[in-house]
Each structure stands twice: as C-alpha cells, then as structure tokens.
C-alpha angles and dihedrals in degrees: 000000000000118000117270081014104138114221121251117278118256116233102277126259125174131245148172138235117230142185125255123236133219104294132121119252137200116190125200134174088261112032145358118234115200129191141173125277113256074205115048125011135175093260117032087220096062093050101146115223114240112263094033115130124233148212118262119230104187106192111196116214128223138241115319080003121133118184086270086079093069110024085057100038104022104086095210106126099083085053091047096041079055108055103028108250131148102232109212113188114179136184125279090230155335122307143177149070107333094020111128114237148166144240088231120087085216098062137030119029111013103031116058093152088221085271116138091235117240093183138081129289093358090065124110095012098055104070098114076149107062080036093067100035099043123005107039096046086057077053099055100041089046093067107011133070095249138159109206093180079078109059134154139167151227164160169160117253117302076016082055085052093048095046096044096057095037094050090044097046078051117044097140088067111032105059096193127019121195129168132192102217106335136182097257099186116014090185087067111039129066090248090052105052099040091053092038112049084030089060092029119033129246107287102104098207091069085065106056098091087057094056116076098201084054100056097060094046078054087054096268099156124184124165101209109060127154135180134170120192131191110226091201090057117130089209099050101094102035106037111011109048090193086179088058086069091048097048091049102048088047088054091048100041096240111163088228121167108208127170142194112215109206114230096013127130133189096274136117092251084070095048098045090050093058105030095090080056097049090043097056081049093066104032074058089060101037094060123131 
C-alpha cells in the first residue's frame, strides 16, 4: 500500500451514535476495558463493593472495525453496569508505523481475523490470536478486578468468527460464547479464503482451527452457545453460511440457540438491539 493511500471502502451499513452511561473506563492503544461504577450502577441494589472481583464479557470487532466501533455504537453499558461485567473490547489487528497492510478493506489493518499469521510480511505482527488468548488477559487481570474464573465471549461478524472458534479451541476458559452475524466457515466463504490462505499459507489444513464449523466437525464441544442472525443481511448467503453452523451443532449434538432475526441487517442497529440481551446471557453463565 502506498503511503497516505486510503484503503478501499467496505460495502456501506448504517449506525447510530449513543450516549454513554455511568461506568468507569481504561483506554489503551489497543483496547478499551469498561467496567461498572463501585459508585453508581444501573440498579442501587447491584452496587458492587469496592474490591469485589467481576465477570469478564470480550466482544470481538469486524472487518475495518477498532474497538471504537462497539464502545461508541454497542449499547452495552446499561446491561453491564447491571449486571456487573467488565466489558474488554480490543482491536481487530496491529497497526502502526512498520505494520504490513493492504489496499482491501478485507485484508491488512483492520482485519486480522483473530489468526496468529505464517506467512510474510504478515508474520510476526499479525498474532491477534495469541493477543486475545494470552497477552492481553495478563493484561486485564493485571490492572482490573477480574475474575477470570468467570469468562465469556463475543462478537460482531469476522469478530463472530473470532469469538466462535476462541471460545471453542478454550472451553475450559470461556463459559458462554455468543456472536451477532459471524463468519461461521471461513474455508468455505470468499472472506475466508482470501484472509486465510493470504495470513497462513495454502495448505487448508492449516486453517481448520480457524473455522468454527471445522472444529466441531474436528470434536470441538461447548454447551453455551448463542448466535443471532439478521435475515435481511447482504452478507448472509455469500459470506456468512449461517446454516453451516446449524448444521454443525445438530451433527454434533451441541445444544446451540440460533436465531434468525427477520428484517435485520449487519449493521450496528442489529447489534445494539440485541446486545442487552446477549449481555443478561452471559451474566446468567458467569454466576458464581
């Protein structure tokens, strides 16, 4: 990519601002943590005491996303103020001067697929994998009251995607997995192969435990498993494959609940409309 060259433009979805509620945020270059007041909450009665360690809710971002994305459009902070989460929302790849990139919006900065990269130049910037599993929770329970005992995970498209194979590879850690739209098979979906083989080489094998649908065909199992769909979403039938999840799960046995939400697109309108609901999900699986 030359330098100043903007990158392509993404095909367009609509949003909406919002305002932001009463909780207590830590920025950092790479992802903003919220978490709920010890002051103020949404409910008197779910005040948390100071000292008292909470849940942790990850939401993974899509494609030319930073955290920014959800932390301004999400409208999760009523639901995690309460129910008393700590709400990380990291960035959906490297950046800065001497990271590699891309003129596409579907490749490069901005869309690190939550892969740990193989292949030059993408290689060694390019680990948003072992980013979200490893060093950034050090990270958050270095300088948050966490329990990490008490994980789940989330997100929005390629950050479905993210979030479904994450949380699948680490069940032992995430207790409850959900995803708005995500990219359910990425071997088998134009996204997916472009990113893939493009950060890991082309030998396809190397790209089934980045495939959720995959690694349940492989013997991946978790019992909390949430996805919501929009079946007015452009992206559904070329690059999502919803019904490759579904079929999946029902192979496997996997208790899944996913829905198919009629007249909703990818946009931030349909996540914002279901994230209280996503939210209170997990708060149900992250007690105690």
């Amino acid at each position: 990519m030359k330098p100043g060259a903007a990158k392509a433009a993404p095909p367009p979805v609509s949003d909406r601002q919002m305002r932001a509620p009463v909780l207590q945020v830590a920025r950092h270059r790479a992802f903003t943590a919220v978490r709920p007041s010890t002051a103020r909450t949404a409910s008197p009665a779910k005040i948390r005491k100071p000292g008292a360690k909470l849940p942790v809710l990850w939401f993974l971002s899509g494609l030319t996303c930073t955290h920014a994305n959800v932390t301004e459009k999400g409208e999760f902070r009523a639901a995690c103020a309460e129910h008393g989460i700590i709400f990380v929302a990291p960035d959906t790849s490297p950046r800065g001067e001497g990271v590699p990139d891309d003129e596409a919006y579907d490749f490069g900065q901005g869309a690190g697929f939550y892969v740990d990269a193989t292949q030059q130049p993408w290689t060694p910037h390019f680990t948003m994998r072992s980013y979200i599993e490893d060093e950034l929770p050090a990270l958050i329970a270095e300088h948050f009251p966490v329990d990490m005992a008490r994980q789940g995970i989330t997100g929005h498209s390629m950050g479905g995607h993210g979030a479904l194979t994450i949380g699948l590879r680490n069940p032992d850690r995430f207790r409850s997995i959900s995803a708005f739209s995500p990219i359910v098979s990425p071997l088998n979906c134009p996204w997916g192969d472009k990113a893939l083989g493009g950060y890991l080489g082309d030998d396809r094998s190397d790209w089934r435990e980045y495939d959720a649908c995959a690694l349940i065909e492989d013997g991946a199992r978790h019992a909390n498993l949430l996805v919501d769909q929009g079946t007015a979403d452009n992206f559904l039938e070329e690059q999502l494959k919803t019904d490759l999840l579904v079929d999946a799960c029902k192979s496997a046995d996997i208790p899944a609940e996913i829905r198919m939400q009629p007249g909703y697109d990818h946009s931030y309108y349909f996540i914002s409309t279901f994230m209280a609901e996503h939210v209170a999900w997990h708060a149900r699986h992250l007690q105690g």
